[in-house]
Each structure stands twice: as structure tokens, then as C-alpha cells.
C-alpha positions in Angstrom: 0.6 -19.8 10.2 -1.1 -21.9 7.7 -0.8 -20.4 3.8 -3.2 -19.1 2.6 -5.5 -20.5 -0.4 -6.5 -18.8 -3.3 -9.0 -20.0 -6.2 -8.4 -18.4 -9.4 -12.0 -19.2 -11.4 -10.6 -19.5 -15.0 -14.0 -18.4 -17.8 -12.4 -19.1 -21.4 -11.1 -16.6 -23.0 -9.9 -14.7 -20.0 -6.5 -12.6 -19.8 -3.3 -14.3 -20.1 -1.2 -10.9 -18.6 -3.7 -10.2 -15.7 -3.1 -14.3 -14.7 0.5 -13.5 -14.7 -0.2 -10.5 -12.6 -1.7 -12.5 -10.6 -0.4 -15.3 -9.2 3.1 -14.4 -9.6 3.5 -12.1 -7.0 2.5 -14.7 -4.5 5.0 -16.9 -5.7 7.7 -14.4 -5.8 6.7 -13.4 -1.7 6.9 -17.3 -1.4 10.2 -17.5 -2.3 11.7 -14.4 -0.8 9.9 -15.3 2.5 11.5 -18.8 2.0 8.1 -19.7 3.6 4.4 -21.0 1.5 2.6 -17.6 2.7 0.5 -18.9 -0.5 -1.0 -21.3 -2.4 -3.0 -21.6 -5.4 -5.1 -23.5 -7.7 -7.1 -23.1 -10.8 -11.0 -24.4 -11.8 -12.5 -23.6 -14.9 -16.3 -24.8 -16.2 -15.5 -28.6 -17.3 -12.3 -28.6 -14.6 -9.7 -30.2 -16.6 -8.3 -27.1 -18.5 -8.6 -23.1 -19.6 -8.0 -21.0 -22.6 -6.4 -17.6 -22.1 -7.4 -15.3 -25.1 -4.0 -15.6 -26.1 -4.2 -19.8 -26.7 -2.3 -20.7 -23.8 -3.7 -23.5 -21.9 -3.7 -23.8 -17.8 -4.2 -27.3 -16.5 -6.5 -26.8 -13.6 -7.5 -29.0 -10.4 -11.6 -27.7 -10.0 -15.2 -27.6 -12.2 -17.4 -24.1 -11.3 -19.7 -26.9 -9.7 -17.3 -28.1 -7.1 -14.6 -25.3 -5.7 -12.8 -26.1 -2.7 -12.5 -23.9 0.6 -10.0 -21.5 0.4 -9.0 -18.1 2.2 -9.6 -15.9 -1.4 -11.5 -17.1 -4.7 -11.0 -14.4 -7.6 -13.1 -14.9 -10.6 -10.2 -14.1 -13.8 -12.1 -13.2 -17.7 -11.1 -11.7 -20.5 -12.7 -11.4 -24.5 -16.3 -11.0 -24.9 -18.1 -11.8 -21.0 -21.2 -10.5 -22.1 -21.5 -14.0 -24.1 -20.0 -16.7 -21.9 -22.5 -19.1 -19.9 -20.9 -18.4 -16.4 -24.0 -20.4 -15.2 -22.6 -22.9 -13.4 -20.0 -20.2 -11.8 -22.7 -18.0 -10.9 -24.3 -20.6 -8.6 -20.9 -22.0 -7.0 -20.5 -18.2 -5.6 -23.6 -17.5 -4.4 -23.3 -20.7 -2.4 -19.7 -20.0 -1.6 -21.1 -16.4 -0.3 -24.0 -18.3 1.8 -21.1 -19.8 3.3 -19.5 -16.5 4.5 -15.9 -18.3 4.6 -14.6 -17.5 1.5 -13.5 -14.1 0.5 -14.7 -13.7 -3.4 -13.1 -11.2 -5.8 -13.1 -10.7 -9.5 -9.9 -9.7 -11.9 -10.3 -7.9 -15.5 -13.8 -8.3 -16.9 -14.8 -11.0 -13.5 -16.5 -8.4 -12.3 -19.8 -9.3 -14.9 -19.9 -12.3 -13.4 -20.0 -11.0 -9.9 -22.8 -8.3 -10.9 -24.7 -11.5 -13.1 -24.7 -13.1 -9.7 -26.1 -9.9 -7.8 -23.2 -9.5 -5.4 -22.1 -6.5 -6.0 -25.5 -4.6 -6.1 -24.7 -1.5 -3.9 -20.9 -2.0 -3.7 -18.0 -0.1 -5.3 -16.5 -2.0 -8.1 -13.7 -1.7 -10.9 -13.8 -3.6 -14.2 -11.7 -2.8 -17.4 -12.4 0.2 -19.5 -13.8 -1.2 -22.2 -16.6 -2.6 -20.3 -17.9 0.6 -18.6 -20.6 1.8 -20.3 -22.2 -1.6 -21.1 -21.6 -3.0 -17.5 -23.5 0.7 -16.5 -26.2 0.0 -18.9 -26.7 -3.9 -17.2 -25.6 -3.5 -13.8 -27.2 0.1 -13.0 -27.3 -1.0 -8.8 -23.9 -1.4 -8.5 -21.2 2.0 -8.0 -18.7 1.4 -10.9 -15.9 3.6 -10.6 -13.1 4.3 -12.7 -10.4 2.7 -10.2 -7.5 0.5 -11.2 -9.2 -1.9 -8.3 -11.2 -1.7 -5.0 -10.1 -3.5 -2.2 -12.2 -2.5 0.8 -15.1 -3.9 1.8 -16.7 -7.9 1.1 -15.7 -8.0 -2.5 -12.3 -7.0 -4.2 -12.2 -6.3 -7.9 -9.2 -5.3 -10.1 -9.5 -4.0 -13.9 -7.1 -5.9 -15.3 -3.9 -5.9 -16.7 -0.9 -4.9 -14.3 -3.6 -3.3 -12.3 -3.6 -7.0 -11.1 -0.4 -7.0 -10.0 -1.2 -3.5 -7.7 -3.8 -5.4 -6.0 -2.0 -8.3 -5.4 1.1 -6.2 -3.8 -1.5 -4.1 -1.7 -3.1 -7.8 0.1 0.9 -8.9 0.8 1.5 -5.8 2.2 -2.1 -6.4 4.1 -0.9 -10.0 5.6 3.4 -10.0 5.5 4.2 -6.3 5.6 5.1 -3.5 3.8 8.7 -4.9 3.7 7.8 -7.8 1.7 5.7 -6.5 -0.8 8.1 -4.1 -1.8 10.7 -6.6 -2.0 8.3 -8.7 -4.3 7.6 -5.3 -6.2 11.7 -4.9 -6.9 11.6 -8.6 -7.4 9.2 -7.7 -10.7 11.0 -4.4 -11.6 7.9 -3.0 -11.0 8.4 0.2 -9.4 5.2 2.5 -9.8 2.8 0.7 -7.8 -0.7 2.3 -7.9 -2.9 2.8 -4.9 -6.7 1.6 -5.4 -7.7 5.1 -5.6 -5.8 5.4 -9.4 -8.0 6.0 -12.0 -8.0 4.1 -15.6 -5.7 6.2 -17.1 -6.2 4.2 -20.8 -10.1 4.3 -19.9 -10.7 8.3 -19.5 -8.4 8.6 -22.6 -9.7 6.2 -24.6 -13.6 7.5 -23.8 -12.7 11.1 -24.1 -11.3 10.5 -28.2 -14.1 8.2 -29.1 -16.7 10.5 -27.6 -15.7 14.3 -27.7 -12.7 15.8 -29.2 -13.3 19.1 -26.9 -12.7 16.8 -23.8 -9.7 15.4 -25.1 -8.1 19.1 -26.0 -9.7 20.0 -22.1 -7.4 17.2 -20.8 -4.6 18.2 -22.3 -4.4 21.8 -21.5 -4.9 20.7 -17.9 -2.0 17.9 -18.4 0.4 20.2 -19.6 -0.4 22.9 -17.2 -0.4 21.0 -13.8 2.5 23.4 -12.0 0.6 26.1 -12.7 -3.2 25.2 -12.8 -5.1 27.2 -14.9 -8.7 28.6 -14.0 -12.0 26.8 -15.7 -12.9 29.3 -17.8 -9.3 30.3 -19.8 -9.6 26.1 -19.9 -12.7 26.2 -21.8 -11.4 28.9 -23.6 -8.7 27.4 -25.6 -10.8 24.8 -25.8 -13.3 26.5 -28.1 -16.4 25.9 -25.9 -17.9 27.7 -23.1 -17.3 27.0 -19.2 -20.7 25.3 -18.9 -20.5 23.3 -21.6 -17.4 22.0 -20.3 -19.0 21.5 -17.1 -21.0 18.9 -18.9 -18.9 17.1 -21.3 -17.0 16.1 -17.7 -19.8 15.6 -15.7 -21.2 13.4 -18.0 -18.6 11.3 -19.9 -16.1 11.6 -16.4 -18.9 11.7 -14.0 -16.3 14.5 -12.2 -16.4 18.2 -12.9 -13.3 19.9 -14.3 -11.8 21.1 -11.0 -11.7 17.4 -9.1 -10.6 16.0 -12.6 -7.7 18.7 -12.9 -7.3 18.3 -8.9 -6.6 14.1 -9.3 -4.4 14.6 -12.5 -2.0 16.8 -10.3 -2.5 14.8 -6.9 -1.2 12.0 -9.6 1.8 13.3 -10.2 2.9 14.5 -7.0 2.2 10.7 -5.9 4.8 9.6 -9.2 7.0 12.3 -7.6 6.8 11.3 -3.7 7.6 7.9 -4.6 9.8 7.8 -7.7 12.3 11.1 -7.1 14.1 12.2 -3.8 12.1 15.9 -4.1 11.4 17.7 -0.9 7.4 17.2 -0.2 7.5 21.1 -0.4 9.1 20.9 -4.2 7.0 18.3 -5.1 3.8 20.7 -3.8 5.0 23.5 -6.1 5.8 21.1 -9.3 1.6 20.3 -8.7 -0.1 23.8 -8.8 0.3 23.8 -4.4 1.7 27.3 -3.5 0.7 26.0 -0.1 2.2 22.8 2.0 -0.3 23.0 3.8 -3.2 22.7 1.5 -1.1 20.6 -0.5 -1.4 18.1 2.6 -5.0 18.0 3.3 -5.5 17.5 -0.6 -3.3 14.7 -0.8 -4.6 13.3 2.6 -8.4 13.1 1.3 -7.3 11.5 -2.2 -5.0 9.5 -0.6 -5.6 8.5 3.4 -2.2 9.4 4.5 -0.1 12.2 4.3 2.4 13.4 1.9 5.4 12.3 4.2 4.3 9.0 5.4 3.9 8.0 1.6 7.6 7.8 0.9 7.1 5.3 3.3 4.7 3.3 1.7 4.0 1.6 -1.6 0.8 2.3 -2.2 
């Protein structure tokens, strides 16, 4: 089997630790395969070289204006996308899409450019935290959700940061295995891989304190409180505010109402438990707020697509 080719589209400025992310895992499952299941190369605007925001320059082998074919092209940004002229980008993938051959993602802020170049209009996609509510405000046609990455359907996007690293793991475990990419995950001492359906932890957080300090006390009492959940209303409360109102501060900063928000944060830990302790699935249902295997099951199917017990088995 021929490797496979991936493009990493270099805009200045973009994220040194999400290029690391990145393109080290497919190294690493090179070398423990002790076959190329990969290769890669870099192009940037003027193709002779790229700044990462943290000065460190990549040599690269492509300009925007003439990418080679390849199996995967990810678009990688960082620092300020709102100002970069990705012109010349823009129109090497929409040609690359006419094409159809090439599969086009986008890693930490690479989503803007995707959007700027209307491909994801009508898709799910992920992009960091910090660019949520002015990617919203642009890009109001296309589903952002608060994901670590999206990896199904024509377009995969990441949000960055180690998130990078989960997407990567999950398309080695796509072509070479489950096997592999677990091996490539121990290889990085990187041992709680996150499934596409993780939110931005840093992102809700980070939104709740600058917004609403009622949301952020909400949170809390629902963190500390996930083996025995507590009802809505003793949750508004101790928060100070009426049940409806806290109806709407999550509906609209979380775009989720309390219960699903307080449902995922326990879901969430019984994952962290499945895969990083040797509890019984029925332990780990009672540690989350399930009096009920059962239920607990169903739950953790919907969230997750599998069931509790066949997710010791995977890695995300």
C-alpha cells in the first residue's frame, strides 16, 4: 500500500504546539510500523518558509498557488486569522475541492479560512475557543460546535492544541488499527485521548468567567456534585438566581440547557474512568449520578456511539 500524503498549509503566525501535534504522530506510527504509512510536506504563501507564532521557522517544499496531490491537505493557523490575506490559499482549495481527490481539513484557527472559502457552509466544524463568537458573527451558515475536532463527513477540523494530536490518533486508528494508534498514543505518553464528541473544556470556562459569574458558580456546583446529581432548581438555588434564568444564561452562552450540560460533564468522567482506572462499568455508573446500568448504558451509547464495555476497548 502506497503512504499516504498529507499537505500541511502553513498561514504565518500559525501554532507551533498544534504542528507538533500534528505531524508527529504520523512519524511515530512510521516508525513503530517500521513501514512509511505517511508522508508529509509543508507549503506556505511565498513557498520557501513559515513562521510559527512562537518564531520558529519550517522550511517548506509548496506556494498556496501550486499544492501538490495528496491523500489529506490540513490548513494549520494560529495569532490573529481575521487579518491574514489567505487569498491565494482560498483559491488553491476551492480548486483542490473541484477536484474531489483531495480530502481538505483545517487545524486550530484553519477553520476561518475554510469558512472564507465557503466550504464549510452547512457542515459541523470546530475551531479554538477564542474564535467562537467572532467566527459565529462571520460565518453564521456554518454549525460551529464546541468539539475538540469533527472528523465525519467531507471536511475535518480540529481546535487546536493537543486536540491535534486526538484527531490525528483517531485517522491512524481509521487506516492501521486500533493497535497502532495506541501504541503511537504510549509512544507520546499521552494517555487520555479524547473522542470528537469532547467539548472545549478551556472554551466553556473561559466564556462562562468573562461573561456571567452565575454560570461559572452553576458549573461548579454541578462539577462537584456529579455522583450525586443535583435537581435544576436546588442548582439555581445556590446559585442565587431563579431556574429560568439559569435556563437562559446556558441556553445562550452554552447553546445546551442545564440538564444536557450537567448530563455531558458526568458522561465525561465516566469516559476518564472507563479508560484510565480498572473500575467495574457498574462502579463507574454509580461514581456519575447512574443508579441504573442500564440507563447508564443508553446515555453513554448516544454521547458516545458505543457502549460502556466496548470502550475499554477503544481509545477514543
Amino acid at each position: 500500500m502506497a503512504p499516504q500524503h498529507f499537505i500541511f498549509a502553513l498561514v504565518e503566525d500559525f501554532t507551533h504546539l498544534a504542528f507538533a501535534c500534528a505531524v508527529d504522530p504520523l512519524r511515530i506510527a512510521n516508525l513503530i510500523s517500521g513501514r512509511e504509512l505517511y508522508r508529509w510536506s509543508y507549503a506556505s504563501r511565498d513557498g520557501r518558509t513559515a513562521t510559527s507564532s512562537d518564531g520558529t521557522v519550517i522550511m517548506v517544499q509548496h506556494p498556496f498557488d501550486a499544492l501538490p496531490p495528496g491523500e489529506r491537505l490540513f490548513v494549520l493557523s494560529g495569532l490573529n486569522m481575521q487579518q491574514k490575506d489567505c487569498r491565494a490559499l482560498i483559491a488553491a482549495l476551492r480548486k483542490m475541492d473541484r477536484g474531489g481527490r483531495t480530502r481538505i481539513g483545517a487545524l486550530c484557527s484553519g477553520a476561518w479560512v475554510l469558512a472564507k472559502a465557503g466550504l464549510l457552509n452547512g457542515r459541523a466544524a470546530a475551531i479554538h475557543w477564542e474564535y467562537h463568537d467572532s467566527f459565529r458573527s462571520e460565518f453564521p451558515d456554518v454549525d460551529l460546535v464546541p468539539n475538540v475536532f469533527v472528523a465525519e463527513g467531507r471536511f475535518i477540523t480540529a481546535s487546536g492544541g493537543t486536540a491535534t494530536a486526538d484527531l490525528m490518533l483517531n485517522l491512524i486508528e481509521r487506516d492501521h488499527g486500533y493497535d497502532l494508534a495506541v501504541a503511537v498514543s504510549d509512544q507520546m505518553v499521552y494517555n487520555a485521548v479524547r473522542s470528537a464528541s469532547s467539548a472545549q473544556k478551556v472554551s466553556l470556562q473561559a466564556r462562562a468567567g468573562i461573561r456571567n459569574a452565575h454560570l461559572v458558580r452553576a458549573i461548579g456546583i454541578m462539577r462537584a456534585n456529579l455522583d450525586a446529581p443535583l435537581p435544576q432548581a436546588e442548582i439555581a438555588r445556590q446559585t442565587g438566581i431563579s431556574a429560568r434564568q439559569l435556563e437562559r444564561l446556558f441556553g445562550k452562552l452554552l447553546n445546551k440547557t442545564p440538564k444536557r450540560y450537567y448530563l455531558d460533564l458526568r458522561l465525561e468522567k465516566a469516559r476518564y474512568l472507563l479508560l484510565q482506572t480498572e473500575m467495574s462499568v457498574t462502579d463507574v455508573a454509580l461514581s456519575c449520578g447512574f443508579d441504573d446500568p442500564g440507563s447508564f448504558s443508553r446515555a453513554y451509547r448516544a454521547a458516545f456511539g458505543i457502549p460502556p464495555r466496548t470502550q475499554r476497548g477503544r481509545i477514543g
